[in-house]
C-alpha positions in Angstrom: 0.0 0.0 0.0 1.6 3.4 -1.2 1.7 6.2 1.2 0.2 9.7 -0.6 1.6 12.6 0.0 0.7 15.9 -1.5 3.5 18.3 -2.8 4.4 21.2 -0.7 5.2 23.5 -3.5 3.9 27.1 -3.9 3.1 26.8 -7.3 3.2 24.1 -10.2 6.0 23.5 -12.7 5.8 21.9 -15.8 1.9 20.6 -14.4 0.7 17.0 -15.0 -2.7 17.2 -13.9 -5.4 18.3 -16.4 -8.9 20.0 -15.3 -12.0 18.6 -13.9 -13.7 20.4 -17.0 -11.7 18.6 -19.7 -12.1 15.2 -18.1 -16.1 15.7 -18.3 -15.6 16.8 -22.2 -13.9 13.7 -22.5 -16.7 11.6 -21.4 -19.2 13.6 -23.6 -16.8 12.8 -26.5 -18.4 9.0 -25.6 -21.8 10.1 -26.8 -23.5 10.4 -29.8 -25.1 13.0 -31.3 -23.3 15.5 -28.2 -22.2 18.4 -27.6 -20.2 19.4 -24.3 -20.3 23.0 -23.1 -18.0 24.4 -20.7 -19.9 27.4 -18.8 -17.1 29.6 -18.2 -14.6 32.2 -19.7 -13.6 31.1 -23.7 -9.8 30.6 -22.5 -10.8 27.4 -20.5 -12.7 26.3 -23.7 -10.2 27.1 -26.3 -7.3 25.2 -24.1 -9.1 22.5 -23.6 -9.9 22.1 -27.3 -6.1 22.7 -28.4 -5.0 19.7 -26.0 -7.7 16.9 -27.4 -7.1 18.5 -30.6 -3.2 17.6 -30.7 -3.3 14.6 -29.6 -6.6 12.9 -30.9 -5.7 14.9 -34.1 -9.5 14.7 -35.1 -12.2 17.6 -35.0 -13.6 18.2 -31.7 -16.9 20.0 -31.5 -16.6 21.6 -27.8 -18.4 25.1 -27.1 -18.6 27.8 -24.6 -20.7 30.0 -22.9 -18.0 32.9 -23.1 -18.1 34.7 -19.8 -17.0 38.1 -20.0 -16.0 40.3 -16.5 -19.6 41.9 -16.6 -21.5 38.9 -16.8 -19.1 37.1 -14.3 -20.1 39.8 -11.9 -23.9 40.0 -12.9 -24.6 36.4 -14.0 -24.6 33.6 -16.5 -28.1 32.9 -17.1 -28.2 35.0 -20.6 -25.2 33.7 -21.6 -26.2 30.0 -20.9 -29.3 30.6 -22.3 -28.3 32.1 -25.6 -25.1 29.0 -26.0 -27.8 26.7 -25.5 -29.7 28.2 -28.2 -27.3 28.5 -30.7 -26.2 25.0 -30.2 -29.7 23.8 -30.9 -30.6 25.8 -34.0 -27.0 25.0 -35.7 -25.9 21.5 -35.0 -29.1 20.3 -33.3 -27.6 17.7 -30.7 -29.4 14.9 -29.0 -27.3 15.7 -25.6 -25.8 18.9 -24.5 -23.5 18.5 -21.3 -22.7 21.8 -19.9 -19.7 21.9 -17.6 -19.0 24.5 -15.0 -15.6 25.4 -14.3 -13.7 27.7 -11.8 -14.7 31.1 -12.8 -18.8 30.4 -12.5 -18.2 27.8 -9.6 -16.3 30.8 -7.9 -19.1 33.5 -8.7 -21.6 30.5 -7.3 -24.1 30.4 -9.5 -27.1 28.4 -9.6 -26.8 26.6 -12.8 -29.2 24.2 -12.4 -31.7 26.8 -11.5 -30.8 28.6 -15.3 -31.0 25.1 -16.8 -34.5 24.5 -15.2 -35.2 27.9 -16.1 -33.9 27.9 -19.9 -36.3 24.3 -19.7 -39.5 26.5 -18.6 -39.0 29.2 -21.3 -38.0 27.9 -24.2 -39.7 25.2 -25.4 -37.5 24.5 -28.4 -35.4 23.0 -26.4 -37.4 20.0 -25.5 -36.2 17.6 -27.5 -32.7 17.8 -26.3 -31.7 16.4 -23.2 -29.4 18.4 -20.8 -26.9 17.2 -18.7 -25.1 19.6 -16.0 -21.6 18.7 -14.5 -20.3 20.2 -11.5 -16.5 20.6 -12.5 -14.6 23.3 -10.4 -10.9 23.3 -12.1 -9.4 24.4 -9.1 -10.1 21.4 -7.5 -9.4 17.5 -8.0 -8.3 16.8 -12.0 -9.3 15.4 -15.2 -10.1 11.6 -13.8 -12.5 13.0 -11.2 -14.4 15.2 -14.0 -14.9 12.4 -16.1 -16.1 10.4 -13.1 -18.3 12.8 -12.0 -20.1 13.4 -16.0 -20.0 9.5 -16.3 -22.0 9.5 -12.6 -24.2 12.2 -13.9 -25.3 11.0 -17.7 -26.0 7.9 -15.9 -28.3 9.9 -13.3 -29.9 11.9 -15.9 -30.9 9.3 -18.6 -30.8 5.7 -17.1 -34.0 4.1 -15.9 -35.4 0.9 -14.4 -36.3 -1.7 -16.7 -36.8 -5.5 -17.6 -33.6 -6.8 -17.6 -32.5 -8.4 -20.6 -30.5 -11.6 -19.7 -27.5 -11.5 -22.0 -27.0 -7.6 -22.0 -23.9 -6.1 -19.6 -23.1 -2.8 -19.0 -19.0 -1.6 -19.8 -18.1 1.4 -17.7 -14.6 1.9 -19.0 -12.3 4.8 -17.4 -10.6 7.7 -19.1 -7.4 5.8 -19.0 -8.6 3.4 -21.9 -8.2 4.5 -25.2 -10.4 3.8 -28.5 -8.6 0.6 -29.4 -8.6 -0.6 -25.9 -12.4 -0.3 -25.6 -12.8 -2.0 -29.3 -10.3 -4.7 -27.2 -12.7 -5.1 -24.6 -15.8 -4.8 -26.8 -14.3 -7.4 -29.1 -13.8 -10.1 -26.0 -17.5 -9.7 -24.5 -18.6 -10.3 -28.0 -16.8 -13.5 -28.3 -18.5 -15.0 -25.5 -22.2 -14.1 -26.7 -23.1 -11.3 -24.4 -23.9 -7.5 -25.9 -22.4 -5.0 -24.5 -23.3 -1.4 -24.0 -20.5 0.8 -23.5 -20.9 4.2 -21.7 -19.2 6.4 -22.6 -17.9 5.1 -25.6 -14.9 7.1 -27.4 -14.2 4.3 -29.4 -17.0 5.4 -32.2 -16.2 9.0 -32.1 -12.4 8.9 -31.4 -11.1 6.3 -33.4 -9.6 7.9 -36.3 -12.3 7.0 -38.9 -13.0 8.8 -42.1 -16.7 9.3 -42.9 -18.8 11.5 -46.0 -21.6 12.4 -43.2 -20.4 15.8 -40.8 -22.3 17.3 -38.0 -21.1 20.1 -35.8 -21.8 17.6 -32.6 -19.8 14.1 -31.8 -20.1 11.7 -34.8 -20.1 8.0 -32.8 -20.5 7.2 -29.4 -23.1 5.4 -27.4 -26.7 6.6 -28.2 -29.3 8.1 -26.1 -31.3 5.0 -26.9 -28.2 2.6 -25.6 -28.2 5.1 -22.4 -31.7 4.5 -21.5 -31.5 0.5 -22.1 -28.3 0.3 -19.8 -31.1 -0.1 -17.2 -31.9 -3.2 -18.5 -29.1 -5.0 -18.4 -27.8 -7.5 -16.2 -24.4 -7.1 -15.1 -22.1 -3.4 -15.1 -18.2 -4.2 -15.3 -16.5 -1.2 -14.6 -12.5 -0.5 -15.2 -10.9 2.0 -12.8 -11.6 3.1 -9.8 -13.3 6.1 -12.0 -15.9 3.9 -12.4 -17.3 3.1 -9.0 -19.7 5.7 -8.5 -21.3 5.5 -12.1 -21.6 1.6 -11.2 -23.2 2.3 -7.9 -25.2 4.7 -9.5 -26.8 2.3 -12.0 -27.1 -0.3 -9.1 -29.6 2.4 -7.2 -31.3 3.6 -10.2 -32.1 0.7 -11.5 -30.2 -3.0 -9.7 -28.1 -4.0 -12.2 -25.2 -5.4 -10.0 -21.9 -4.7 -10.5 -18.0 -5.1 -10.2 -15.5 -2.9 -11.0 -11.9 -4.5 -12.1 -9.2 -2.3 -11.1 -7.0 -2.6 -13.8 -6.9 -4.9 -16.9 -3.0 -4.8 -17.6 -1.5 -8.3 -16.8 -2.1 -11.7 -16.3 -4.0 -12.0 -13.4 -6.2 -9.0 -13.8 -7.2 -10.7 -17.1 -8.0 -14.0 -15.7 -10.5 -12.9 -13.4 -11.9 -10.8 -16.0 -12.3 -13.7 -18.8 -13.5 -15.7 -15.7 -16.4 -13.3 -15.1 -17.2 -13.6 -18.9 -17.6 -17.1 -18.8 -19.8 -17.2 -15.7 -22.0 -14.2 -17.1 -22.3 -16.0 -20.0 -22.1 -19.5 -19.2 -19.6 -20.3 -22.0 -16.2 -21.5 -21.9 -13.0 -19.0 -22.5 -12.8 -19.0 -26.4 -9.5 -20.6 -27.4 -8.3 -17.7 -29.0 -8.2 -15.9 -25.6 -6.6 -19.1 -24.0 -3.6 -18.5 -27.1 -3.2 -15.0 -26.6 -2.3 -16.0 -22.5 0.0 -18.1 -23.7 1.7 -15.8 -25.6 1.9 -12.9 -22.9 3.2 -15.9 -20.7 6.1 -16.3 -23.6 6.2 -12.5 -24.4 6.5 -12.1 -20.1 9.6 -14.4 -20.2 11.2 -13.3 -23.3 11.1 -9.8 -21.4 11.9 -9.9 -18.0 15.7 -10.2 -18.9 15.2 -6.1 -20.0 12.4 -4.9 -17.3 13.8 -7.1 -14.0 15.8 -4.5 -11.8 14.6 -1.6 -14.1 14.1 1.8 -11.5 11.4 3.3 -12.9 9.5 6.7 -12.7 5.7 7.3 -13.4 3.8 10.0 -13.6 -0.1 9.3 -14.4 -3.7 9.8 -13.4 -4.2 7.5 -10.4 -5.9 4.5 -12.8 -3.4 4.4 -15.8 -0.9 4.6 -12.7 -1.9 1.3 -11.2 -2.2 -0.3 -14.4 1.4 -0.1 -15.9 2.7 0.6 -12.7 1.7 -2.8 -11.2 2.5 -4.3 -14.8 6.0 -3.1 -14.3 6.1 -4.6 -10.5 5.2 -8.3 -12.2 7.8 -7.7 -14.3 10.8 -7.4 -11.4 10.9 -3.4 -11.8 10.9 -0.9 -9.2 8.6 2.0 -8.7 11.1 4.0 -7.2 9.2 7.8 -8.2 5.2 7.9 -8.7 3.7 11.0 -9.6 -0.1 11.3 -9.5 -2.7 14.4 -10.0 -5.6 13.6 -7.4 -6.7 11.5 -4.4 -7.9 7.7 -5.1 -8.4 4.8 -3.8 -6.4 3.4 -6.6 -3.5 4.7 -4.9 -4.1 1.7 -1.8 -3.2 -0.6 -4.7 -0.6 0.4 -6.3 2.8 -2.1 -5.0 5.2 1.5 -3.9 6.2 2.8 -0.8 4.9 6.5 -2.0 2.6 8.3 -4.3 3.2 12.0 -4.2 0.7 14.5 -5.8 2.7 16.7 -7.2 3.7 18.2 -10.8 6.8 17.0 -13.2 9.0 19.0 -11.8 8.8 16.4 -8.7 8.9 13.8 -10.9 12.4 15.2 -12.1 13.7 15.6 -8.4 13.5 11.9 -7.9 14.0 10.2 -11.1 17.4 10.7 -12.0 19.0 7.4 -10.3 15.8 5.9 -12.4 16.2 4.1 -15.8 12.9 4.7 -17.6 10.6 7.7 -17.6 6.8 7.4 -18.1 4.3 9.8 -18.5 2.9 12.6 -21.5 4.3 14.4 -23.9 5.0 17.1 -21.0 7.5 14.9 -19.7 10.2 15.3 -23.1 12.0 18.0 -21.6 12.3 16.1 -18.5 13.8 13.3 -20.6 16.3 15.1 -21.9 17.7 17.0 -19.4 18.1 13.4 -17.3 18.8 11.7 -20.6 16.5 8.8 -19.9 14.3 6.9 -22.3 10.7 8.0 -21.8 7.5 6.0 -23.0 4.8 8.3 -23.7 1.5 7.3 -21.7 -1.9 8.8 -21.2 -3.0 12.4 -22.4 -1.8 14.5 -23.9 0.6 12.7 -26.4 1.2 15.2 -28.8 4.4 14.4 -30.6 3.4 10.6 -31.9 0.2 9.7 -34.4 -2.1 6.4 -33.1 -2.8 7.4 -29.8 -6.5 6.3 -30.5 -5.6 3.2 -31.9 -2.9 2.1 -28.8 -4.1 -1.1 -27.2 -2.8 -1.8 -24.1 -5.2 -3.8 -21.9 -6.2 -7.6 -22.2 -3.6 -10.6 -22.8 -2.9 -8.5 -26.6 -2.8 -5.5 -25.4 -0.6 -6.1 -22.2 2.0 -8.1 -24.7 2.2 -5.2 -27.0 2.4 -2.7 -23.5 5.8 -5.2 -22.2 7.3 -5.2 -26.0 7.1 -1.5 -26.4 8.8 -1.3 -22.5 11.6 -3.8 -23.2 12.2 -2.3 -26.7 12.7 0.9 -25.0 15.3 -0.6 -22.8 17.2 -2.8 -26.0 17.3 0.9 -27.5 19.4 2.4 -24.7 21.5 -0.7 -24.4 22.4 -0.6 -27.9 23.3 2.9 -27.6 25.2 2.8 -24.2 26.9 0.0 -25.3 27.3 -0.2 -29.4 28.0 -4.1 -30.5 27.6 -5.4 -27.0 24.5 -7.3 -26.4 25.6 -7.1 -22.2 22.8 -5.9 -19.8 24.5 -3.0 -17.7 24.1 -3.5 -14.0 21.6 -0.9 -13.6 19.0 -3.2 -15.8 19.3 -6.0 -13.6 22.8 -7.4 -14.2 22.0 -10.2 -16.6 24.2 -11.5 -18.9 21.9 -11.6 -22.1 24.7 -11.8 -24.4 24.3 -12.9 -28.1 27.2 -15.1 -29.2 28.7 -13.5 -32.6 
């Protein structure tokens, strides 16, 4: 169990945590047919957009209700009421998610009085359903906002209903990427149940090319899918992130649920398949049962390059866990984690400390360390320790694919343990040209290659 501890800096350098607001705008991303509206100052909108812009490398439809300093001082409600408005009469979304952030949670405005209010006057708006997020940026970071819109789509839209035997619920977290949901949609497939995913990025994100535009998110789990999640009988959610959206379904309308903390490495992914096959009553699929052989082969092909390896993460509290306990199985050290917010994730995770802090901490303690990982931030970092760094989470701004990175079940944990020990055959070969001997700091194995 790590021990957290919050930096006791004055100010951030070099930040790795991203806003409550920009976590809920990632969950919207998930639907189809939305469009997410941050309620505050365009800044906060524009920035946001920039960040899922670069490293998506798609169009993201994301609006704003453009507080000025009057209206900050005098209210919102206009200003919410016109965005809304506009949105509705030129891209004509099924779902509009409006997000608050620091300047109007500061002010303290009663949103969901204007929202009730906007409901009561203008009637136009009836056929769009509205979903309000409370996302102050000053506090918590981009996992909790996408907890907390996940939580509140499901509160908004779910209801009871008859439960349909063979439907289950995925509640995936922020951490996953499109190709790991298509990953995970793919296996519940293969053993006969139907899954409905929420949010799902994985139809909107992905990277696709299509003839049809709208100005809202083109993909993404329907309003339709939302309301039948009620029906189903099971909800497996991945991340911590996940719990109170789980929970929330349970209330609203008993579906039960379990929520698998991670599904990077062996063991996670047992009990996962093992679920599957009770659910479902069907035996593992003997694909699956290859693929576990091979991350067996691809674990022990690879622990020459990751046993001994000091390594320093920084990450949202889930995508910590995963590759940091991956790394742990593998015979490395967590000897610097870096995280943005509070989690129970953090119980979890197999190192002495987990310290909230910014990358400039992670920089303080990782230069006896042999492998960096976190964002694109982190380059800088990487070269001023000269240390290999493997780019993980968002943003990742200076590499194409990010939608299409798989790095959860047995595939997608072999391809997460190549791209780690590749890494470290990389530095080898340039630390030591034409000797194939693993330097003490990497374990001290002899790995050499006669000839």
């Amino acid at each position: 169990m790590a021990i957290v501890v919050e930096s006791g800096k004055a100010c951030t350098v070099n930040p790795l945590r991203m806003s409550q607001p920009l976590g809920a705008t990632y969950a919207a991303m998930g639907l189809d047919a939305c469009m997410p509206v941050m309620h505050g100052s365009q800044g906060c909108t524009s920035f946001a957009l920039v960040l899922l812009v670069r490293h998506f490398k798609e169009a993201i439809p994301l609006q704003t209700t453009a507080m000025s300093e009057v209206t900050t001082i005098l209210g919102g409600y206009e200003n919410v009421e016109t965005a809304l408005l506009n949105i509705r009469k030129r891209a004509a979304p099924k779902i509009i998610l409006l997000c608050t952030t620091g300047l109007t949670e500061t002010n303290g405005e009663d949103v969901e009085g204007h929202l009730a209010m906007v409901r009561k006057r203008k009637r136009e708006l009836d056929d769009t359903e509205l979903i309000l997020v409370s996302t102050p940026d000053y506090i918590g970071a981009f996992e909790d906002g996408y907890r907390r819109a996940v939580t509140a789509i499901v509160e908004t839209l779910v209801k009871p209903l008859p439960t349909v035997p063979q439907q289950i619920n995925l509640v995936p977290g922020s951490h996953l990427s499109p190709g790991d949901i298509d990953e995970l949609r793919e296996i519940i497939c293969a053993f006969g149940l139907e899954p409905i995913v929420l949010p799902d990025v994985s139809g909107s994100l992905d990277g696709h090319l299509d003839s049809a535009w709208r100005g809202t998110t083109l993909g993404g789990t329907t309003i339709d899918q939302i309301r039948a999640a009620g029906a189903s009988s099971f909800t497996i959610g991945v991340g911590e992130q996940t719990r109170d959206a789980a929970k929330t379904l349970e209330t609203i309308a008993g579906v039960p649920f379990e929520i698998l903390e991670r599904l990077t490495g062996l063991e996670p992914n047992d009990r996962f398949l093992h679920r599957l096959a009770q659910l479902s009553g069907r035996a593992v699929p003997a694909r699956y049962r290859r693929q576990r052989s091979q991350l067996l082969d691809a674990m022990l092909d690879s622990h020459f390059y990751t046993g001994g390896l000091k390594v320093a993460i920084g990450a949202e509290p889930d995508l910590l866990l995963s590759i940091g306990s991956l790394l742990r199985e593998m015979g490395a050290e967590l000897s610097v984690c870096i995280s943005t917010t509070a989690s129970a994730s953090h119980a979890l995770l197999p190192a002495s400390q987990v310290i909230l802090g910014d990358l400039e901490d992670m920089e303080r303690g990782a230069n006896n360390c042999d492998l960096l990982i976190t964002h694109s931030h982190g380059r800088q970092m990487a070269g001023r320790l000269g240390k290999p760094l493997m780019r993980a989470g968002l943003p990742v701004f200076d590499r194409v694919g990010n939608a299409h990175r798989c790095q959860i079940g047995y595939r997608g944990t072999m391809n997460l343990i190549f791209e780690i020990s590749n890494l470290m055959v990389e530095r080898i070969s340039q630390s030591h040209p034409g000797d194939w001997k693993l330097p003490q700091s990497l374990g001290g194995l002899d790995v050499s290659v006669p000839g």
